[in-house]
C-alpha positions as CSV (number, residue, x, y, z in Angstrom):
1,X,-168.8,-45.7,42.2
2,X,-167.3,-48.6,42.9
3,X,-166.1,-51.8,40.6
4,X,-166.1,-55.7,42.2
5,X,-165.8,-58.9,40.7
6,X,-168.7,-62.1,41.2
7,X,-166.7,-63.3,44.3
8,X,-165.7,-60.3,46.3
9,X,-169.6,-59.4,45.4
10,X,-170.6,-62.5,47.5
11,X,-167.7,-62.7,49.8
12,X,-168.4,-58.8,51.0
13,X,-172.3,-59.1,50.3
14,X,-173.0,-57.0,53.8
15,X,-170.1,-54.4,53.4
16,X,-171.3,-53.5,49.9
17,X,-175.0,-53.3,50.9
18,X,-173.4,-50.7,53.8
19,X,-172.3,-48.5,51.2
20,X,-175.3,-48.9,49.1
21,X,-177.3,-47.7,51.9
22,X,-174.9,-44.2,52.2
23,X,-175.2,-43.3,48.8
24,X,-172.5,-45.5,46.7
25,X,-173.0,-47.4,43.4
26,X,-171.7,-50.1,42.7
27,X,-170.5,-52.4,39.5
28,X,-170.5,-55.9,39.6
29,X,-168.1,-57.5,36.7
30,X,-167.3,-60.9,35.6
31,X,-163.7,-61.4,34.7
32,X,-162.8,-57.2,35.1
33,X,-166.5,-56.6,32.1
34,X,-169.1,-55.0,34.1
35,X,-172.4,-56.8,33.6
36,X,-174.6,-55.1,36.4
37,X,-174.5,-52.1,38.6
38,X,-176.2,-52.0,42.1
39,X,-177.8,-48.8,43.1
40,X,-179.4,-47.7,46.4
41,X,-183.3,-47.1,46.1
42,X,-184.8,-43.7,47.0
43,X,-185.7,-43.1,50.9
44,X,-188.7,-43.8,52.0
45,X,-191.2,-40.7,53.1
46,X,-190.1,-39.1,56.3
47,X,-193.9,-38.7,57.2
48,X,-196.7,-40.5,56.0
49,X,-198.9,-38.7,53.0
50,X,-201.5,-37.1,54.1
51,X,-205.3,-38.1,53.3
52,X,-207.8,-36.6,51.2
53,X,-205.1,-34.2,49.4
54,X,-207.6,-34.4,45.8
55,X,-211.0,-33.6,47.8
56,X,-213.2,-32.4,45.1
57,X,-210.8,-33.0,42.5
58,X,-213.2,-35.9,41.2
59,X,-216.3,-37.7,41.9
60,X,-217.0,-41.4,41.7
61,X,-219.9,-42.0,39.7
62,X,-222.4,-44.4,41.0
63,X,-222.1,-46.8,38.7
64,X,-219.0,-47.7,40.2
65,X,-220.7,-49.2,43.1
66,X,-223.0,-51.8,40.3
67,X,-222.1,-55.0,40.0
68,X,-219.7,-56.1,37.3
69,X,-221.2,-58.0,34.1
70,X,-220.8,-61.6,33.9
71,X,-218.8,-61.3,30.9
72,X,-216.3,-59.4,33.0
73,X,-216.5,-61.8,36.5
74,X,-215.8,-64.9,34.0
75,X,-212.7,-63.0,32.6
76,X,-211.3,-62.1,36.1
77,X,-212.1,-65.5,37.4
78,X,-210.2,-67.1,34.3
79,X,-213.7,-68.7,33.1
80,X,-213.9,-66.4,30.1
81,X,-214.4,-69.5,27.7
């Protein structure tokens, strides 16, 4: 992990987001206080998930496929009133 200050933050934006991307954290501080720390996010999936992994583990009911009440269109549509 690694501490910075505001402007070597902005002046070295692309270097730090380098060693995000390997692994690093880093601090940001104002005036030598940290105030936030940068993190890389998880990798994305080497393969794409495969489909159809919770066959038969539920079933949709038919009344899923009904049309919603007009109560409930008004409140998606913001006409609730």
């Amino acid at each position: 992990m690694i501490e910075v200050n505001i402007n070597e933050a902005k002046a070295h934006l692309s270097r730090l987001l380098g060693r995000l991307r390997r692994g690093e954290r880093i601090v940001i501080c104002k005036r030598n206080v940290p105030i936030a720390e940068l993190v890389p996010l998880p990798s994305r999936r080497a393969r794409a998930r495969p489909i159809g992994c919770a066959r038969g583990e539920f079933e949709v009911p038919a009344s899923f496929f009904e049309p919603l009440p007009e109560e409930e269109l008004r409140a998606f549509e913001g006409t609730s009133r």
